[in-house]
C-alpha positions in Angstrom: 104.8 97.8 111.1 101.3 98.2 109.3 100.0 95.1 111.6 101.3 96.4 114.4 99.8 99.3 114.1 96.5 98.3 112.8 96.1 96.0 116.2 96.8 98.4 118.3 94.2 100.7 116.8 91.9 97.7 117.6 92.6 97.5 121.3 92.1 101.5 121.6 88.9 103.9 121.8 88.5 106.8 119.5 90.5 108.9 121.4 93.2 106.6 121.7 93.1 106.1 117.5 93.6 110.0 117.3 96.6 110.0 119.5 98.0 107.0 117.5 97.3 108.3 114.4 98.7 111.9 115.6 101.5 110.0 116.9 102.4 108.1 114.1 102.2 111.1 111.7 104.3 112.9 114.1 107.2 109.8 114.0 106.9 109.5 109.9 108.1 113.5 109.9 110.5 113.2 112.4 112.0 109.9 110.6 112.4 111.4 107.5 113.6 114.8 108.9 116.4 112.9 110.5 117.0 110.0 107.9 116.7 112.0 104.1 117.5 115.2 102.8 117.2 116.3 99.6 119.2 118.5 97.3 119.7 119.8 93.6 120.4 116.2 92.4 117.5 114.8 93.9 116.1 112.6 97.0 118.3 110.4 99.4 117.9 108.2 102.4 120.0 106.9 104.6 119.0 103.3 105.0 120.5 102.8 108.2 118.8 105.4 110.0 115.7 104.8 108.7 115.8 100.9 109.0 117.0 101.7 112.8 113.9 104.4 113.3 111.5 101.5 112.0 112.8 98.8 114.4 112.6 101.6 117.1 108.8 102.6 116.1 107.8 98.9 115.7 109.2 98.2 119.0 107.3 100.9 120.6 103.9 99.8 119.0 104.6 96.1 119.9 105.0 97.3 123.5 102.4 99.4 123.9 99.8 96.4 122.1 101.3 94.3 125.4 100.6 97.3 127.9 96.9 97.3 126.3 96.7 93.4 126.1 97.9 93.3 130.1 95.3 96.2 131.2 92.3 94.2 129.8 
């Protein structure tokens, strides 16, 4: 996902970075919101949720890297 990421940033201006960034920040949260909790005994993940949240977000960054790619 970092590579992803990182070339998209490339292929956007500054305020295009800010919304990535914002957005990205925005997607970690809401990952980990819905995918761990944690409780007296400590920290847990569900795997599966959060392995099907990264496909989900990589997906989305690979798409929107083709809708920049296309517009140039």
């Amino acid at each position: 996902m970092n590579k992803s990421y990182g070339e998209l940033a490339k292929l956007l201006d500054a305020n295009g970075k800010k919304m990535l960034k914002a957005s990205q920040m925005a997607w970690i949260s809401n990952r980990n919101d819905s995918c761990s909790y944690k409780d007296h005994r400590g920290f847990f993940v569900n795997l599966s949720c959060a392995t099907q949240a990264t496909i989900e977000r990589l997906q989305f960054l690979n798409d929107r890297k083709r809708e920049c790619n296309s517009a140039a």
